[in-house]
mmCIF file of the N, C-alpha and C atoms, coordinates in Angstrom:
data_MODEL
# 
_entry.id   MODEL 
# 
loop_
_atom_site.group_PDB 
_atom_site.id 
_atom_site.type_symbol 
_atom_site.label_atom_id 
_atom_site.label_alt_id 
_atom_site.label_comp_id 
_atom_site.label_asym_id 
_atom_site.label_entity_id 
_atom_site.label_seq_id 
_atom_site.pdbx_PDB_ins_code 
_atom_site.Cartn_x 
_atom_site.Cartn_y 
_atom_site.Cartn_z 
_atom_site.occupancy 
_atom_site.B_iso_or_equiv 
_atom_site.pdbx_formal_charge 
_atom_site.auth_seq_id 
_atom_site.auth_comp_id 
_atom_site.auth_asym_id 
_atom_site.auth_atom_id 
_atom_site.pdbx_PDB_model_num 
ATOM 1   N N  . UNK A 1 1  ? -20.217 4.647   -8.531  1.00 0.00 ? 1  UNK A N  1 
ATOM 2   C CA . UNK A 1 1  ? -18.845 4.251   -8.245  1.00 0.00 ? 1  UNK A CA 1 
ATOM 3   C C  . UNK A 1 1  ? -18.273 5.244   -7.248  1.00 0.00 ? 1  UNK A C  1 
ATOM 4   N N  . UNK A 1 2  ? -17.347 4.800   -6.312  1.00 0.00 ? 2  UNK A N  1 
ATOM 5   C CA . UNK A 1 2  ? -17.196 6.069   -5.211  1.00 0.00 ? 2  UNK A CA 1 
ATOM 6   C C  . UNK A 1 2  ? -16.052 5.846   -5.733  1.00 0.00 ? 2  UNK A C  1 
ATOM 7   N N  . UNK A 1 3  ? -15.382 7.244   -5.218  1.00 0.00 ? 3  UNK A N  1 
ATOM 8   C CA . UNK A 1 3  ? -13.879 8.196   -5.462  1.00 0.00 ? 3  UNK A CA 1 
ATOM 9   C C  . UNK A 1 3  ? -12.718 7.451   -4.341  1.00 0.00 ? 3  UNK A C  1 
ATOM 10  N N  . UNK A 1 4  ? -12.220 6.869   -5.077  1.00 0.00 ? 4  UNK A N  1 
ATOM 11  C CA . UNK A 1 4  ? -10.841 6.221   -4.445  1.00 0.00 ? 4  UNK A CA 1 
ATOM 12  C C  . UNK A 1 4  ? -9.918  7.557   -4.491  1.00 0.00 ? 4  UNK A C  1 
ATOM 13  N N  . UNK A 1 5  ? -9.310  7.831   -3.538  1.00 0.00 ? 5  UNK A N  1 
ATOM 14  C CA . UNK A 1 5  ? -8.445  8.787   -3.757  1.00 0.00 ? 5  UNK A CA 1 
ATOM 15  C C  . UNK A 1 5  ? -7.421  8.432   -2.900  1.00 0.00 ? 5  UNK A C  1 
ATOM 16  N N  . UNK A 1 6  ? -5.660  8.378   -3.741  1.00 0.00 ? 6  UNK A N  1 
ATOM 17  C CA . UNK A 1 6  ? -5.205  8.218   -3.522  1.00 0.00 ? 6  UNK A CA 1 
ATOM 18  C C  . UNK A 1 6  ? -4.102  9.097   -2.476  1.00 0.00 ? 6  UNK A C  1 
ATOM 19  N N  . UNK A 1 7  ? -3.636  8.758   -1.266  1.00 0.00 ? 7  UNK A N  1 
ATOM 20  C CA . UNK A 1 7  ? -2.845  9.502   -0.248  1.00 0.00 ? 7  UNK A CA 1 
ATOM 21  C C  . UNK A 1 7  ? -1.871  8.625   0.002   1.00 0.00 ? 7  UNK A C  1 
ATOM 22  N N  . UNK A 1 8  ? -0.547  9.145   0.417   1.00 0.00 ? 8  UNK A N  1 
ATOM 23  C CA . UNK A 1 8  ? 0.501   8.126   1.122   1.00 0.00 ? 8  UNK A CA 1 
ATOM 24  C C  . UNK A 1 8  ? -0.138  8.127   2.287   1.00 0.00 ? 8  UNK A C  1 
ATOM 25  N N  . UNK A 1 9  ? -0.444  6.521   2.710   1.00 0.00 ? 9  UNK A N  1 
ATOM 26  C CA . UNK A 1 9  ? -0.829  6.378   4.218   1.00 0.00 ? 9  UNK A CA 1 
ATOM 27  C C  . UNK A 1 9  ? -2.002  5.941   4.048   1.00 0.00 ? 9  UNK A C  1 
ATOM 28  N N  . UNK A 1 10 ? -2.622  6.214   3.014   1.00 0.00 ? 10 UNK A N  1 
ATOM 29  C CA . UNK A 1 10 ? -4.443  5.749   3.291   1.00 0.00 ? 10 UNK A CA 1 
ATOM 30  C C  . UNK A 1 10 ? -3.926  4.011   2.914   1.00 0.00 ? 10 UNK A C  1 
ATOM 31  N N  . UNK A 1 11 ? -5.622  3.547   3.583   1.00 0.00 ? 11 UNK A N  1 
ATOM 32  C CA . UNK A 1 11 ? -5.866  2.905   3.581   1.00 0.00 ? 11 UNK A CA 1 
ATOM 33  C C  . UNK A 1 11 ? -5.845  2.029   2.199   1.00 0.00 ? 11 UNK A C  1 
ATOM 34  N N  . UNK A 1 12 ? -6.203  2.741   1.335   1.00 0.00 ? 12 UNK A N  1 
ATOM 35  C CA . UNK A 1 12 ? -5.645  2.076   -0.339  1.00 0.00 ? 12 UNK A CA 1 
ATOM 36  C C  . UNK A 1 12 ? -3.835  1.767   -0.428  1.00 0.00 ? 12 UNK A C  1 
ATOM 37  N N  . UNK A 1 13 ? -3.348  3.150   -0.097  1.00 0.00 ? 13 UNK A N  1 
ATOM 38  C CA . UNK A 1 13 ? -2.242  2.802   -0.169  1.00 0.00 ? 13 UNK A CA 1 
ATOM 39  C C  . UNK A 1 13 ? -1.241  1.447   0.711   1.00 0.00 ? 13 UNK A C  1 
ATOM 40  N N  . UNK A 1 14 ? -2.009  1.585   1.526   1.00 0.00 ? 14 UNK A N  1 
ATOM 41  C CA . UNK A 1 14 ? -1.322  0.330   2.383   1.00 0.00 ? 14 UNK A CA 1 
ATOM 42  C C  . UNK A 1 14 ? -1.422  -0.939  2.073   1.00 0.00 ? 14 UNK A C  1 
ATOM 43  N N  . UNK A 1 15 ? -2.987  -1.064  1.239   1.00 0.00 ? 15 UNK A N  1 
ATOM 44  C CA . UNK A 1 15 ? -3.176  -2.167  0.831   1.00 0.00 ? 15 UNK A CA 1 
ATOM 45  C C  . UNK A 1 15 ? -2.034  -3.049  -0.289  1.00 0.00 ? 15 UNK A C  1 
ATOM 46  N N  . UNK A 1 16 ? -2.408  -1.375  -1.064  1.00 0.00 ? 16 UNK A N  1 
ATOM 47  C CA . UNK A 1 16 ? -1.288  -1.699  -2.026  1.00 0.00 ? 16 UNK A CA 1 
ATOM 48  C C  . UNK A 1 16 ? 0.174   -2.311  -2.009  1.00 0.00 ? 16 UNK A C  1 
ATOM 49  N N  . UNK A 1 17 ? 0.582   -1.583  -0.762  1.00 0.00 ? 17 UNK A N  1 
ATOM 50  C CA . UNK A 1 17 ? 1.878   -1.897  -0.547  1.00 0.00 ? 17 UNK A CA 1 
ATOM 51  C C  . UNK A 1 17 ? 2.468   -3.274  0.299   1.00 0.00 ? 17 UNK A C  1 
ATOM 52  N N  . UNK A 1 18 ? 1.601   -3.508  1.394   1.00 0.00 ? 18 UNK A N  1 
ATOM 53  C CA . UNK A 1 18 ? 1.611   -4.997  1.754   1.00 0.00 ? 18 UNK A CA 1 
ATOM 54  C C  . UNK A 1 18 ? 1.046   -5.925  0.763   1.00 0.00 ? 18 UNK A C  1 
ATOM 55  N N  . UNK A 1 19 ? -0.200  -5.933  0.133   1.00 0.00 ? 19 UNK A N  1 
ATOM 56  C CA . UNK A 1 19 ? -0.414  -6.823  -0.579  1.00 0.00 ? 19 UNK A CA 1 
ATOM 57  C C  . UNK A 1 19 ? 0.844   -7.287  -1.772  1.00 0.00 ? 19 UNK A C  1 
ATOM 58  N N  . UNK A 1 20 ? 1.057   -6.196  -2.630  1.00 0.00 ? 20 UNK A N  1 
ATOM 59  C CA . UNK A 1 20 ? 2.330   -5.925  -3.644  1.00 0.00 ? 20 UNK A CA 1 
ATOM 60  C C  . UNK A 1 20 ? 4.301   -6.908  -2.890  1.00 0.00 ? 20 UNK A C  1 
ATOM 61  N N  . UNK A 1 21 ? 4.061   -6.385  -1.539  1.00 0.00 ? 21 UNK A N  1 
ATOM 62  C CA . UNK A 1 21 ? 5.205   -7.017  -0.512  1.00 0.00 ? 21 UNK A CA 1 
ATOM 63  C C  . UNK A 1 21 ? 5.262   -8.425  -0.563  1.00 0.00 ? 21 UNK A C  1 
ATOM 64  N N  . UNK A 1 22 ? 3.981   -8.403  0.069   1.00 0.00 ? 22 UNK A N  1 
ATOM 65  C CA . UNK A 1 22 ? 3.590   -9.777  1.122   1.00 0.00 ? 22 UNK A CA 1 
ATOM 66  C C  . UNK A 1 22 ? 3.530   -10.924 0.171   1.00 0.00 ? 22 UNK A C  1 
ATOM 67  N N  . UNK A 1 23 ? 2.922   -10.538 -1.033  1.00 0.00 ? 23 UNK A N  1 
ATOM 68  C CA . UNK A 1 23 ? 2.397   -11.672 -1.920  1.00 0.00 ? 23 UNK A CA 1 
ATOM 69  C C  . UNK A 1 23 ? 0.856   -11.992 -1.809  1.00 0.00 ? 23 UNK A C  1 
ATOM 70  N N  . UNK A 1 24 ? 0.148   -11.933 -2.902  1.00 0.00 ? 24 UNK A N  1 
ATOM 71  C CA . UNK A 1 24 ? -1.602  -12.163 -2.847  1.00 0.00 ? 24 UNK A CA 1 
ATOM 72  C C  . UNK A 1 24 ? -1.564  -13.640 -1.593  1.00 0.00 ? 24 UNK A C  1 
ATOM 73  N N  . UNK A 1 25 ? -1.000  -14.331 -1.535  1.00 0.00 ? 25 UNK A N  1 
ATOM 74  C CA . UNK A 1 25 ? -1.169  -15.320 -1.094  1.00 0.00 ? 25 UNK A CA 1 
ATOM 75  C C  . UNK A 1 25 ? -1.034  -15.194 0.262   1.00 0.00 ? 25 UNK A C  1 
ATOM 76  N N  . UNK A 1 26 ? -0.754  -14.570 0.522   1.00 0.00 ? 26 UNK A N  1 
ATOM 77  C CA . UNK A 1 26 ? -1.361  -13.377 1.976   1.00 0.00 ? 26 UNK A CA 1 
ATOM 78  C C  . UNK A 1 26 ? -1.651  -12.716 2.362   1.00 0.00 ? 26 UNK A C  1 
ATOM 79  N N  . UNK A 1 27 ? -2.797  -13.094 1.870   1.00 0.00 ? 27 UNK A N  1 
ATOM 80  C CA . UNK A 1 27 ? -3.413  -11.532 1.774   1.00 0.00 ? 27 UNK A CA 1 
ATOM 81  C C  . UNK A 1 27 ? -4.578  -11.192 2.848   1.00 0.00 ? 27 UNK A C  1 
ATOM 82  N N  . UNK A 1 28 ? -4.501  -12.295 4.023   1.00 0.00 ? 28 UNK A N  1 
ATOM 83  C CA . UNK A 1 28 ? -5.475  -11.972 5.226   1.00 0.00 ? 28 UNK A CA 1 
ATOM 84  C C  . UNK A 1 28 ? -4.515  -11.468 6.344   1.00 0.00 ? 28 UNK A C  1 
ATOM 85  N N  . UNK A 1 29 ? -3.338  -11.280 6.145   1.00 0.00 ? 29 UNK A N  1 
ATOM 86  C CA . UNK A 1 29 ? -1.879  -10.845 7.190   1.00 0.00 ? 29 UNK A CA 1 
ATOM 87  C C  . UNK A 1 29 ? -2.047  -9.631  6.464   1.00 0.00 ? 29 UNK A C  1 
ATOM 88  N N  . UNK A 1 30 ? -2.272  -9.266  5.242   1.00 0.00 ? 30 UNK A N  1 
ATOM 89  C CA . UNK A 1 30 ? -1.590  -7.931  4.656   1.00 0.00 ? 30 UNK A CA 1 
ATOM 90  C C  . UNK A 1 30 ? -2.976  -7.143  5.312   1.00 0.00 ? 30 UNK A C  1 
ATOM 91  N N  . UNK A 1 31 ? -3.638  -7.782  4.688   1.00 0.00 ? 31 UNK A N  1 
ATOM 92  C CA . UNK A 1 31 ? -5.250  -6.365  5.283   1.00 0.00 ? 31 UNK A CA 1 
ATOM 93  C C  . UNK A 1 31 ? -5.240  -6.245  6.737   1.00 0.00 ? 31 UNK A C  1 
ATOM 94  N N  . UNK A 1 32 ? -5.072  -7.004  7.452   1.00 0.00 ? 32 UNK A N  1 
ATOM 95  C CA . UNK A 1 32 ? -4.736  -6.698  8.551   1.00 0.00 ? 32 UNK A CA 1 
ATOM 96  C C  . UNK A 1 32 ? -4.088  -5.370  9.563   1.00 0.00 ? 32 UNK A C  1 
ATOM 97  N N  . UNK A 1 33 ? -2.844  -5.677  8.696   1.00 0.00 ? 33 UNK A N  1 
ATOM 98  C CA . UNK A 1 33 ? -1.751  -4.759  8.575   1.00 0.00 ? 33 UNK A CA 1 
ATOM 99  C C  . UNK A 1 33 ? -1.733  -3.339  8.183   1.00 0.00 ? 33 UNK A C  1 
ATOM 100 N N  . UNK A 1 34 ? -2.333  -3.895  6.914   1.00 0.00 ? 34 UNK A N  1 
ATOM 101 C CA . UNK A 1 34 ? -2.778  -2.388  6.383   1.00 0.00 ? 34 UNK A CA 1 
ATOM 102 C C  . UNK A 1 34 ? -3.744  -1.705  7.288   1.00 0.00 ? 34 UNK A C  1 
ATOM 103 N N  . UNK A 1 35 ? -4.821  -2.359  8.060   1.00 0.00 ? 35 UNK A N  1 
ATOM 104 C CA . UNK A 1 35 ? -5.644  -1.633  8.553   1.00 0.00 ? 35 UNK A CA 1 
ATOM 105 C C  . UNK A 1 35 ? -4.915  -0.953  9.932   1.00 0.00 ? 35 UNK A C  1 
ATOM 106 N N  . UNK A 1 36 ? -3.578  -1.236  10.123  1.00 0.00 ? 36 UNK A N  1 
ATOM 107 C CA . UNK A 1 36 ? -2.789  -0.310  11.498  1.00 0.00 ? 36 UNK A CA 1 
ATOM 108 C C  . UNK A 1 36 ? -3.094  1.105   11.289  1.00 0.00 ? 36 UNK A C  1 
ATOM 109 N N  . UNK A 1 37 ? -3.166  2.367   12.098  1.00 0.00 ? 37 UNK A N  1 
ATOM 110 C CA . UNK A 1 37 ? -2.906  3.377   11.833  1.00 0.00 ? 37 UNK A CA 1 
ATOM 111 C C  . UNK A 1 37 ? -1.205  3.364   12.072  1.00 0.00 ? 37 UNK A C  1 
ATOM 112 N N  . UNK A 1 38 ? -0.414  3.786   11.167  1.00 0.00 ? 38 UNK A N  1 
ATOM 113 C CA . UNK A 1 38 ? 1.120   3.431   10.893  1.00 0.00 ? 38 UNK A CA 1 
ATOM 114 C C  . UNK A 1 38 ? 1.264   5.584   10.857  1.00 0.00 ? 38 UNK A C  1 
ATOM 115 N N  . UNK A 1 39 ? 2.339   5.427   12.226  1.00 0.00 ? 39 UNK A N  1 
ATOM 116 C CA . UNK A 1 39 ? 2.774   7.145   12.230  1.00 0.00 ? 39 UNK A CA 1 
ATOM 117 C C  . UNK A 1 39 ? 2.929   7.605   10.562  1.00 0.00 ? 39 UNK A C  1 
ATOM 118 N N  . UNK A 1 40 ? 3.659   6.693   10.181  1.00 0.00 ? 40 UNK A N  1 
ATOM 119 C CA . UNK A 1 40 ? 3.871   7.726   8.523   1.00 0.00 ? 40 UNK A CA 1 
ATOM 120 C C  . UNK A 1 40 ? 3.551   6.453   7.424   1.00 0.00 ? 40 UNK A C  1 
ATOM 121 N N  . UNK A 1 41 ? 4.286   6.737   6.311   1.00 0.00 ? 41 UNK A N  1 
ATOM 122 C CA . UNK A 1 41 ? 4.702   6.102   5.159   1.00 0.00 ? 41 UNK A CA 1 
ATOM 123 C C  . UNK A 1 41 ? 5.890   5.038   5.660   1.00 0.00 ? 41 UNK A C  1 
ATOM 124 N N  . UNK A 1 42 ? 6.253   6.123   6.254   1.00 0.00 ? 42 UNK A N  1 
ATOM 125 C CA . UNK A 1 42 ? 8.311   5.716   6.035   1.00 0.00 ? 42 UNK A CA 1 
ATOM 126 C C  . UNK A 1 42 ? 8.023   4.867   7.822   1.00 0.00 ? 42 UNK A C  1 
ATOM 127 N N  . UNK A 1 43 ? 7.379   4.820   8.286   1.00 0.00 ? 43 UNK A N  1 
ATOM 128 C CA . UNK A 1 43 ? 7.017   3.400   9.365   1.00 0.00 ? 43 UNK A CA 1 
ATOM 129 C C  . UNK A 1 43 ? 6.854   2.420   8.848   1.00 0.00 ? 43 UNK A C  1 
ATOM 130 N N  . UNK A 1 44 ? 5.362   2.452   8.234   1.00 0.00 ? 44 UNK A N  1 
ATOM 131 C CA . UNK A 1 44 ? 5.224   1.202   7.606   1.00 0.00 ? 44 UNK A CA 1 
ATOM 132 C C  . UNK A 1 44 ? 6.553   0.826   6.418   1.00 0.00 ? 44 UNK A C  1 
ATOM 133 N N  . UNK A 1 45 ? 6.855   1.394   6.043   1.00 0.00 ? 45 UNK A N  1 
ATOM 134 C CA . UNK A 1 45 ? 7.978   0.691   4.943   1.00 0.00 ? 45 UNK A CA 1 
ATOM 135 C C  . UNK A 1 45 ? 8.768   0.164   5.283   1.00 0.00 ? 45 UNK A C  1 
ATOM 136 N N  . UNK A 1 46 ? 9.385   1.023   6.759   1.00 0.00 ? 46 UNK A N  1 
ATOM 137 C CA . UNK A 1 46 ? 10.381  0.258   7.631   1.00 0.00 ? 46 UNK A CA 1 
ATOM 138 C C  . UNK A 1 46 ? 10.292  -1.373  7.652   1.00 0.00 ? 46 UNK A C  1 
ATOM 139 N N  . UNK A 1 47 ? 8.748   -1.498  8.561   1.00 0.00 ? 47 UNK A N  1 
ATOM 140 C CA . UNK A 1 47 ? 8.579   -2.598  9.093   1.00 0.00 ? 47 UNK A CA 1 
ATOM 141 C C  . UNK A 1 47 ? 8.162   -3.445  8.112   1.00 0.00 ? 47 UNK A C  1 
ATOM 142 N N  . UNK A 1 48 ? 8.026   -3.320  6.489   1.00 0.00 ? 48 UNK A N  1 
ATOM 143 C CA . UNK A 1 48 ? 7.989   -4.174  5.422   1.00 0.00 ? 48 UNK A CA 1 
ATOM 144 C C  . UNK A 1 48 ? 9.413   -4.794  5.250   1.00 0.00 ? 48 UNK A C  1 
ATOM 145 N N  . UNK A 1 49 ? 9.972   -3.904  5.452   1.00 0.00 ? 49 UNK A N  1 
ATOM 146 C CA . UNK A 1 49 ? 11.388  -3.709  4.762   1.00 0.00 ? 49 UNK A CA 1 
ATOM 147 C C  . UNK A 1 49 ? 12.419  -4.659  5.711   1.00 0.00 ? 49 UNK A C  1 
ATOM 148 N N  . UNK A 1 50 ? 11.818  -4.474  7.084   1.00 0.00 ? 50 UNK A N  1 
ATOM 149 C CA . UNK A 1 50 ? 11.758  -5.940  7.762   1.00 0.00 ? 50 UNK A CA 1 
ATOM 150 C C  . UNK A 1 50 ? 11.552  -7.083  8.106   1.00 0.00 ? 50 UNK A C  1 
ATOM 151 N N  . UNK A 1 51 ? 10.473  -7.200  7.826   1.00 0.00 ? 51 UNK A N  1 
ATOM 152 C CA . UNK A 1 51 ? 10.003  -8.638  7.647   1.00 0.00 ? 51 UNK A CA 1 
ATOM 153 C C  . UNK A 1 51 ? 10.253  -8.977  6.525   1.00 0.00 ? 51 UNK A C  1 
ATOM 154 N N  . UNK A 1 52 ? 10.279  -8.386  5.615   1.00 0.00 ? 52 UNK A N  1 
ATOM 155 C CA . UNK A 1 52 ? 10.450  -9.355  4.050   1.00 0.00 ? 52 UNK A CA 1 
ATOM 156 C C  . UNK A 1 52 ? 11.978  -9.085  3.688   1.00 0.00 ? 52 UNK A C  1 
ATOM 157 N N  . UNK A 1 53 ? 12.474  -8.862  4.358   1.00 0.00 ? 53 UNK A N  1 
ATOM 158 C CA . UNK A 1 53 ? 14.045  -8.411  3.689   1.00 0.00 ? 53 UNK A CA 1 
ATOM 159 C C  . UNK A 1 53 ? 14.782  -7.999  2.516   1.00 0.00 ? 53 UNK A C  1 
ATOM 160 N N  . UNK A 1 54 ? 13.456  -7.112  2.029   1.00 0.00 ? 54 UNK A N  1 
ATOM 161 C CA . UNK A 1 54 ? 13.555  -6.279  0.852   1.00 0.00 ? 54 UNK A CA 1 
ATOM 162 C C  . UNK A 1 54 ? 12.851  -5.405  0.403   1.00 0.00 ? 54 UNK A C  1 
ATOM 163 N N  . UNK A 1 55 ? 13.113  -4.606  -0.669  1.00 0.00 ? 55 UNK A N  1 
ATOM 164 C CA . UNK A 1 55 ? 12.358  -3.269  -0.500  1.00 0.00 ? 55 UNK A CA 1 
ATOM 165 C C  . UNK A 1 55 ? 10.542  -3.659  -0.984  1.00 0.00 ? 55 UNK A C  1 
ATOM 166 N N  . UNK A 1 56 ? 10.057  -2.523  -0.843  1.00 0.00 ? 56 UNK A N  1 
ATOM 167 C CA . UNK A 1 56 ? 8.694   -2.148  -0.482  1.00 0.00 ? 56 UNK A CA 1 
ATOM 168 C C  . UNK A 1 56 ? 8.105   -2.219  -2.155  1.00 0.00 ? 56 UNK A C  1 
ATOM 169 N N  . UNK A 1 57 ? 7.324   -3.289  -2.431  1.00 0.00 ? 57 UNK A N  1 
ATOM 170 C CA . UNK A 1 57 ? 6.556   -3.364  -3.567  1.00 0.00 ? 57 UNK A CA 1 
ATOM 171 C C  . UNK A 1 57 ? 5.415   -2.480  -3.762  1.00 0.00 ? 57 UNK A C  1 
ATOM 172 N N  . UNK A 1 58 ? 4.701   -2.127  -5.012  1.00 0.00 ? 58 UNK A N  1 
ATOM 173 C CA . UNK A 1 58 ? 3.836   -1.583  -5.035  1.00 0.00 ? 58 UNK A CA 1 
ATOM 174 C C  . UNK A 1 58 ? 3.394   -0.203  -5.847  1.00 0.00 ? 58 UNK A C  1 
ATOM 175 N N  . UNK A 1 59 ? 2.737   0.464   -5.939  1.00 0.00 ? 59 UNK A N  1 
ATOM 176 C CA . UNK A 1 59 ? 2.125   0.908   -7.074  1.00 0.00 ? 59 UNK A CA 1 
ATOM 177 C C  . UNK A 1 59 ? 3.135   2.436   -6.157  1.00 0.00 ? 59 UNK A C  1 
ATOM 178 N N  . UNK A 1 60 ? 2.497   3.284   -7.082  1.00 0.00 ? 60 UNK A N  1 
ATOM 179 C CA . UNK A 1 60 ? 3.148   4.839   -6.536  1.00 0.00 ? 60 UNK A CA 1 
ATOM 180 C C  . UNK A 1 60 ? 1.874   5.593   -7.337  1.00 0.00 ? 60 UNK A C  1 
ATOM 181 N N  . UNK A 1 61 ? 1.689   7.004   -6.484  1.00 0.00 ? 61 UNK A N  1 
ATOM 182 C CA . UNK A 1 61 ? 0.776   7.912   -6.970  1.00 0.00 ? 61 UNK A CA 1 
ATOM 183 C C  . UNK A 1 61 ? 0.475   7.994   -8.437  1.00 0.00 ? 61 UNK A C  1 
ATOM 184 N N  . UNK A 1 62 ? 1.669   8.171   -9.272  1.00 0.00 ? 62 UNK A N  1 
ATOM 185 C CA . UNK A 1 62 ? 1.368   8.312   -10.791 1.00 0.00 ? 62 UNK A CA 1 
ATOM 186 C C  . UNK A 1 62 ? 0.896   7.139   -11.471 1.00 0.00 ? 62 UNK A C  1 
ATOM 187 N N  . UNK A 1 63 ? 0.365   6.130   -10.561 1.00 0.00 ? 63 UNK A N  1 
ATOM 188 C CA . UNK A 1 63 ? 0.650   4.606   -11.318 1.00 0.00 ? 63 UNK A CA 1 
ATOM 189 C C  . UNK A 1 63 ? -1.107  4.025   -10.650 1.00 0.00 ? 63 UNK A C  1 
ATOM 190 N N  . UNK A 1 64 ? -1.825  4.939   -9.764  1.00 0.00 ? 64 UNK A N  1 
ATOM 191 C CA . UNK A 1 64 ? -2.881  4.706   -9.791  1.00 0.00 ? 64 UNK A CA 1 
ATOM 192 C C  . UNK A 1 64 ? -3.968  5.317   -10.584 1.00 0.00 ? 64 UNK A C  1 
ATOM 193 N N  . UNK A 1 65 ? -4.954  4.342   -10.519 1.00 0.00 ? 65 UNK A N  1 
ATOM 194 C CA . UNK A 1 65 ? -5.811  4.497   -12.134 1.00 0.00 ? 65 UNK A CA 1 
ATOM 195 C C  . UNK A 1 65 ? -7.018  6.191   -11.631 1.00 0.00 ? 65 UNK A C  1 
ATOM 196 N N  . UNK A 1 66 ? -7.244  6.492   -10.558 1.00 0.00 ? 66 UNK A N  1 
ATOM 197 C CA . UNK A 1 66 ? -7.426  7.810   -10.303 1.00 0.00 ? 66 UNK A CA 1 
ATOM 198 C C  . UNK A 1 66 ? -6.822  9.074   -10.907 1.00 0.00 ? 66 UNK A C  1 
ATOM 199 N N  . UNK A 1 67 ? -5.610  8.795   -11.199 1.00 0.00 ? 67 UNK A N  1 
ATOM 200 C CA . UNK A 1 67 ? -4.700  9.470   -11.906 1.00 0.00 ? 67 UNK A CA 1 
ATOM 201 C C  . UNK A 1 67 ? -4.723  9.949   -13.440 1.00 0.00 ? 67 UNK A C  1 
ATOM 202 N N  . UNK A 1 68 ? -4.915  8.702   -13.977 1.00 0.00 ? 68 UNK A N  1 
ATOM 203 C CA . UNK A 1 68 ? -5.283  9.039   -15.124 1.00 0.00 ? 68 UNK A CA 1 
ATOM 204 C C  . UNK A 1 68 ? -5.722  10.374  -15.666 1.00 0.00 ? 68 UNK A C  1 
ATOM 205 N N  . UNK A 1 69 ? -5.257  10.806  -16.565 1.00 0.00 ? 69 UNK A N  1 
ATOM 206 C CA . UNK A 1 69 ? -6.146  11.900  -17.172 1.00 0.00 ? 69 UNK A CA 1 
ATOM 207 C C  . UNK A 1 69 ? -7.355  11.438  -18.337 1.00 0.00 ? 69 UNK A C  1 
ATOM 208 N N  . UNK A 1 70 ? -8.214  11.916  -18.513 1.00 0.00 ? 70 UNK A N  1 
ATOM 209 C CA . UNK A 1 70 ? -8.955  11.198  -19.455 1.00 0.00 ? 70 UNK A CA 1 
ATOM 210 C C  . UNK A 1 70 ? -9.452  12.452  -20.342 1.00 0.00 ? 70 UNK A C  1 
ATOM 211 N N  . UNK A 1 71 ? -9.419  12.339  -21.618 1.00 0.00 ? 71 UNK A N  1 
ATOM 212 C CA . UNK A 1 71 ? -10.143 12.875  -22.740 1.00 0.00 ? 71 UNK A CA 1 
ATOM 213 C C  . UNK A 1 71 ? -9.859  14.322  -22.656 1.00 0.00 ? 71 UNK A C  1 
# 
């Protein structure tokens, strides 16, 4: 199993956050998207935050399963 590791900006995270936005049901616009290199976080959120005319869905650092502590 390889190491997902979570960063604001990676490539997981983006997924997360357009997919979570956009709706699964678009989810060949969101990967897309996600795959931009986006200057920050707070870019891409912008331009979510524009097109969908509301805030930015999606998981946050403490809420991915990497996180977890275990045993």
């Amino acid at each position: 199993m390889s190491n997902v590791e979570w960063l604001p900006g990676s490539l997981f995270d983006n997924i997360d956050k357009f997919a979570n936005s956009f709706g699964y049901e678009n989810a060949g616009i969101a990967m897309q998207l996600a795959m931009i290199s986006w200057d920050s976080p707070e870019e891409r959120d912008l331009f979510i935050e524009g097109i969908t005319n509301d805030a930015v869905k999606g998981g946050e650092e403490r809420t991915y399963i990497n996180n977890i502590k275990r045993g």
